[in-house]
C-alpha positions as CSV (number, residue, x, y, z in Angstrom):
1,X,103.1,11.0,24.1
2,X,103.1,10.3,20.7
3,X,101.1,11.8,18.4
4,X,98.1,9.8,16.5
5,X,97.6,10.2,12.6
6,X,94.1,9.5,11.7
7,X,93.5,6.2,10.4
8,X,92.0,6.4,6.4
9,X,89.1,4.4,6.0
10,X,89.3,1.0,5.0
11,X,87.6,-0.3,2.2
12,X,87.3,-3.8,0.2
13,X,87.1,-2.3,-3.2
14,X,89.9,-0.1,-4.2
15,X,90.5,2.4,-7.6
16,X,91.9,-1.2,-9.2
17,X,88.8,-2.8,-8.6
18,X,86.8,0.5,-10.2
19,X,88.9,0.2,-13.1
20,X,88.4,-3.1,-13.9
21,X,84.7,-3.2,-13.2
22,X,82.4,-3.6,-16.2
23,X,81.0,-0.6,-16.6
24,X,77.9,-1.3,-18.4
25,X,77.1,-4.9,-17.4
26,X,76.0,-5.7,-13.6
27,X,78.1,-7.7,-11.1
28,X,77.5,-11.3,-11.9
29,X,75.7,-13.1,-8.9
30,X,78.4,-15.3,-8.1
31,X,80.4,-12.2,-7.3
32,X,77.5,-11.0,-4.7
33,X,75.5,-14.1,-3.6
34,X,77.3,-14.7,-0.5
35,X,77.0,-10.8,0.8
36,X,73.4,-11.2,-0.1
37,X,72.7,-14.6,1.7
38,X,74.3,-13.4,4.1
39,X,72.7,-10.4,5.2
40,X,69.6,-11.7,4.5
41,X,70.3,-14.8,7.3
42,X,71.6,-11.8,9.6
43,X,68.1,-10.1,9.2
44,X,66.3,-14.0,9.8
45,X,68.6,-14.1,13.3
46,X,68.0,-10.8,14.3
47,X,64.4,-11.8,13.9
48,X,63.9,-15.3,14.8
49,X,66.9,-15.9,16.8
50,X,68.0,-16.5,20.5
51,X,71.0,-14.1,20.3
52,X,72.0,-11.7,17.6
53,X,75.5,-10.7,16.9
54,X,77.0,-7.7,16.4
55,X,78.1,-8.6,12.9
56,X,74.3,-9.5,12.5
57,X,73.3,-5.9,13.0
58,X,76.5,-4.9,10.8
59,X,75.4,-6.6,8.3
60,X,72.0,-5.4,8.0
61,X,73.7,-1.2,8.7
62,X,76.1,-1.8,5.5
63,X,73.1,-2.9,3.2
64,X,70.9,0.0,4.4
65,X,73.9,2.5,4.2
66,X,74.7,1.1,0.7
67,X,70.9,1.9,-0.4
68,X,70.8,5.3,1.2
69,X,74.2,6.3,-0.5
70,X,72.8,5.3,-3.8
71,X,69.7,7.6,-2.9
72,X,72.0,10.2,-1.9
73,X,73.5,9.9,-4.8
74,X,70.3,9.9,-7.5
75,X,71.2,6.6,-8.7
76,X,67.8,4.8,-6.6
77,X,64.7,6.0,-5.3
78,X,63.1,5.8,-1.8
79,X,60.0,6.0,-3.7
80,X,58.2,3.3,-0.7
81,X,59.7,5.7,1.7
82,X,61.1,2.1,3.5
83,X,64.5,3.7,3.5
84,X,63.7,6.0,6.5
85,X,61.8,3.6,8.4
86,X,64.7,0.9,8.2
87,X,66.8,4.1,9.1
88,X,64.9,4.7,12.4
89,X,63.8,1.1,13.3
90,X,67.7,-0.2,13.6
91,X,68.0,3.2,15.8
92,X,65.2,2.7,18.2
93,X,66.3,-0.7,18.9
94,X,69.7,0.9,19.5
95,X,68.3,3.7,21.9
96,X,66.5,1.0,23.7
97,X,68.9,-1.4,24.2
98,X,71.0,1.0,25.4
99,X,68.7,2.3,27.8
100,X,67.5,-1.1,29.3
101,X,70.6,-2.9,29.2
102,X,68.7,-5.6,26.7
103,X,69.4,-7.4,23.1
104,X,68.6,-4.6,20.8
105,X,65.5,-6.0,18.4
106,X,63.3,-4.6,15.8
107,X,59.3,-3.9,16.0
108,X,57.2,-5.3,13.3
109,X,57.4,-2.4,11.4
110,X,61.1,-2.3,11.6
111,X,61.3,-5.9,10.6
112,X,59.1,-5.0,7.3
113,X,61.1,-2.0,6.5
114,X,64.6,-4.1,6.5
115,X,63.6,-6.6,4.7
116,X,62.4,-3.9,2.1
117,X,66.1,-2.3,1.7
118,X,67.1,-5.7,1.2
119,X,65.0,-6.7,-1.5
120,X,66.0,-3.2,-2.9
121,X,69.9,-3.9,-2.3
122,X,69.2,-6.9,-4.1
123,X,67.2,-5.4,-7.1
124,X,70.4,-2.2,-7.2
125,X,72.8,-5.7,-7.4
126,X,71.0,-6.9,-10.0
127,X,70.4,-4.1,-12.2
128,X,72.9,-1.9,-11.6
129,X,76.4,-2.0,-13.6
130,X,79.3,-3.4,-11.4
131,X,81.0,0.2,-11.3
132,X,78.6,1.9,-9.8
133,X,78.3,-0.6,-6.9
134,X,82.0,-0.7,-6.6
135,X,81.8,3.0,-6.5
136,X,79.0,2.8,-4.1
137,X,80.5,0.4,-1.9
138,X,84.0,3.0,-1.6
139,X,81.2,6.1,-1.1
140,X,79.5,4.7,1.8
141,X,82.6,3.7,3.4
142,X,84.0,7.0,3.1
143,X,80.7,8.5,4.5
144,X,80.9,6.5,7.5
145,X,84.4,6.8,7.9
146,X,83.9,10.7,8.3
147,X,80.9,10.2,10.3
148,X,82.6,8.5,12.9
149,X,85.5,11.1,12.7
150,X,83.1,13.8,13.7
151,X,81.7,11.7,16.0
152,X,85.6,11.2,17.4
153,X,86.6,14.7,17.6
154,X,84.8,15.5,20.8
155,X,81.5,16.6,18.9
156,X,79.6,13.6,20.4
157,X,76.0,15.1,19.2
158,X,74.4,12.4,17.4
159,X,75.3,11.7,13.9
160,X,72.8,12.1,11.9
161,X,71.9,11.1,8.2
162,X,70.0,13.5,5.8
163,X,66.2,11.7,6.6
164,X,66.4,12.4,9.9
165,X,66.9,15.9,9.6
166,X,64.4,16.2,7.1
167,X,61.1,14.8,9.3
């Protein structure tokens, strides 16, 4: 059998797309409208709708990873504490749909706490200059990427993120 060789993570940005980023200026909102209109319809048919999608629920992952590198980082503050919750809401309705066998859905404290990170993605897209959210985009996608390697090696213990082992 042929050997595997681990697959690198995939990311949109690349080093190109660092260097050419303004460094001091943010992203303009045409360049980051779309993401943001569309997570934020993701969140309105995980909560409202008939039947979420997967890439609903990806959607709202990527912009809470994205805020809880930047925390990791220094460059935001969980200063509402929101961070965690949204952390552990989109959890529980994981653990719960996967012991019931049912659409995975948010409580209304989980539903508050998303919609949080998402007005706070949209502040750090806002305020923050286009290099760092390039660099923060290539960050989180590396720290998931090597999540999900550990998770792949046979250690199937859950993976978790620094707030959960901190409660």
């Amino acid at each position: 059998m042929k050997k595997r060789t681990p697959r690198r993570a995939s990311s949109h940005y690349g080093p190109w797309h660092v260097m050419l980023a303004n460094p001091d200026k943010p992203m303009p909102p045409s360049r980051y409208r779309h993401q943001l209109t569309r997570m934020h319809l993701a969140l309105a048919n995980i909560t409202n709708g008939q039947n979420p999608t997967d890439e609903d629920w990806r959607l709202i992952a990527d912009a809470i990873n994205l805020v809880e590198t930047l925390v990791l980082q220094g460059i935001a503050q969980d200063e509402s504490g929101l961070l965690h919750d949204a952390i552990t809401a989109v959890a529980e309705a994981f653990d719960r749909a996967d012991q019931d066998s049912a659409r995975m859905r948010l409580t209304g404290p989980g539903i508050t706490a998303c919609r949080a990170v998402l007005a706070d993605w949209g502040a750090c897209l806002e305020q923050l200059p286009e290099r760092t959210v390039i660099e923060a985009h290539i960050a989180t996608d590396r720290r998931i990427a090597e999540k999900l390697r550990r998770y792949s090696l046979g250690n199937r213990a859950a993976v978790v993120t620094r707030f959960e082992t901190e409660t």
